[in-house]
N, C-alpha and C positions, 0 to 999 in steps of 0.2 A: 533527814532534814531536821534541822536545832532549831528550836523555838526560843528564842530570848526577850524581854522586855524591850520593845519597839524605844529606841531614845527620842525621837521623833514625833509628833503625834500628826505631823503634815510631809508631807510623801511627791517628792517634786516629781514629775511623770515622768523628765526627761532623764534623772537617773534609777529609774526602775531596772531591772531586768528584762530584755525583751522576748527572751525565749524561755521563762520558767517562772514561775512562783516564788514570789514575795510572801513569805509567812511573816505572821505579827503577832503581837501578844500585849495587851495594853491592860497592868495591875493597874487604876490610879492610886494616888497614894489617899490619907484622912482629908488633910487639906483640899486635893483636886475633889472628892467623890463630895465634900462640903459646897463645893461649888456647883458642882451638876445639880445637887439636890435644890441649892437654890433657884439654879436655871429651870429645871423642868417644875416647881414644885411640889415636892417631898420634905417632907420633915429631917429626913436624911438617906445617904447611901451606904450602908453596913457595907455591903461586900460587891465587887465589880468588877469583871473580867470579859474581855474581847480578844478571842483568841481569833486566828481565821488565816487566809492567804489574799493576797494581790497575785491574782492573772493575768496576762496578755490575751486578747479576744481579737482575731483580726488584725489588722494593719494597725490600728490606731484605738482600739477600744481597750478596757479592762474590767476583769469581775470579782467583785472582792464577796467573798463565800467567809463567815465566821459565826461564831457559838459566842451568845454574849448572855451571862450569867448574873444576878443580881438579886439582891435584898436591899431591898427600899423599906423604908416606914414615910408611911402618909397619914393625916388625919382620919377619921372615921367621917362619915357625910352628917352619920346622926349624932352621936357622942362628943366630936372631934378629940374623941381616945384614941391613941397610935393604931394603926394596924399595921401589920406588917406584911410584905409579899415579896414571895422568891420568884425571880424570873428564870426559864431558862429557855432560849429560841434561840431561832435557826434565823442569818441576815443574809440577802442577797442584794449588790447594787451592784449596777452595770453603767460604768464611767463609758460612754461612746460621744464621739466628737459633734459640737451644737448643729451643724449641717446634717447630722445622722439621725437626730432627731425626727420626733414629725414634725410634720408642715407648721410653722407658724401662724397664729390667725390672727388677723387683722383686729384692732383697738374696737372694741364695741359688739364685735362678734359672738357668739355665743358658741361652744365648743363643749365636748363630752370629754368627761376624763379617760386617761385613757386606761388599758386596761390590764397593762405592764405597769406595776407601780416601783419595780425597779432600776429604773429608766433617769439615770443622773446625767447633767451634761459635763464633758470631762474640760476641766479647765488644768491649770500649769500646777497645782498640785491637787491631790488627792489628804483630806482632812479627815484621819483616820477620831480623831476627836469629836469631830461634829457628827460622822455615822454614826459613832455607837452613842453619843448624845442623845440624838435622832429617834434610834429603837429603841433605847430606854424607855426616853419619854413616851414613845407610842402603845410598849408595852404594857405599862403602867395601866390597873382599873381606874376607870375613868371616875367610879363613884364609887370608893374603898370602904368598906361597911365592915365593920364586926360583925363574928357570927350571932353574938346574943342582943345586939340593937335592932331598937325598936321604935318607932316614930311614934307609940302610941295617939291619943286622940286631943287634942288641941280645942279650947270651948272658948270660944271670946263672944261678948254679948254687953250693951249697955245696962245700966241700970235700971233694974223694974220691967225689963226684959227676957223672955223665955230662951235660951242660948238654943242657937243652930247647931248639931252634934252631924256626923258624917251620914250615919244612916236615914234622918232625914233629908239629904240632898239625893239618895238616890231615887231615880225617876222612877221604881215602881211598889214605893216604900208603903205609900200610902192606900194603895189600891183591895191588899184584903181591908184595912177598915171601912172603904170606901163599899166593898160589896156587902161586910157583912150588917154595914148601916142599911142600904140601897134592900136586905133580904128581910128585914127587921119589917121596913115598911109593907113591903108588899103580904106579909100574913096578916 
């Protein structure tokens, strides 16, 4: 089986293969990987690769199984200095038709998610761009830190004022001086 650069990045279901595997392979190029980065935000996408297959599941369903690979730089949360992160994971979506789904619930209803997060409805094509967009961005730390940042300690106070520092807010900061006033008295 040959793996080539998918020319496509949307996959009409109706000409799939119906009895074998659709493999794919998606480099984007500088330009496209400048675009996702803007979509998810990331400062940028160094490197990007979706490799994987499209299978037939059933009569009418499909499962697209691929390896999506990436180097992102995002801001730091403390610094806002680059940091950079290699992905490398494992995608599963499962295209089955909106009837296949579960039960629809009613507008105002309240509903569990459910617990297959797999679970895509298959519409008239398959948008091999938007998955790997998708696990990208979900991949991605959510709060990307350098290893040597540090939030250090923050003082703000008016003028003529004794500043509020962190270890005073803790609830049991004040209690040895409290006892050893409270032991002072009692001798």
């Amino acid at each position: 089986m040959s793996k080539s650069v998918t020319e496509t990045l949307r996959l009409r279901v109706s000409e799939l293969r119906q009895r074998r595997e659709t493999p794919f392979l998606l480099e984007p190029g500088a330009d496209t990987r400048a675009a996702i980065a803007g979509t998810i935000g990331a400062e940028a996408v160094k490197k990007l690769r979706f490799e994987g297959t499209l299978a037939p599941r059933g009569k009418y369903g499909w499962e697209l199984r691929a390896t999506l690979g990436a180097t992102a730089v995002q801001p730091c949360i403390v610094t806002l200095e680059p940091v950079t992160t290699r992905i490398d994971t494992e995608v599963l979506r499962r295209f089955v038709p909106e009837d296949q789904m579960a039960a629809t619930v009613e507008a105002g209803e309240e509903t569990e998610m459910p617990e297959d997060d797999s679970l895509e409805p298959l519409g008239d094509v398959i948008d091999l761009d938007a998955v790997m967009t998708e696990a990208l961005s979900l991949a991605l730390p959510s709060y990307p830190r350098k290893d040597d940042a540090d939030l250090g300690e923050a003082v703000f106070t008016e003028d003529g004022t004794e500043p509020l520092k962190d270890a005073d807010l803790k609830p049991f900061a004040g209690l040895a001086a409290l006892r050893d006033k409270m032991q002072g008295t009692d001798e």
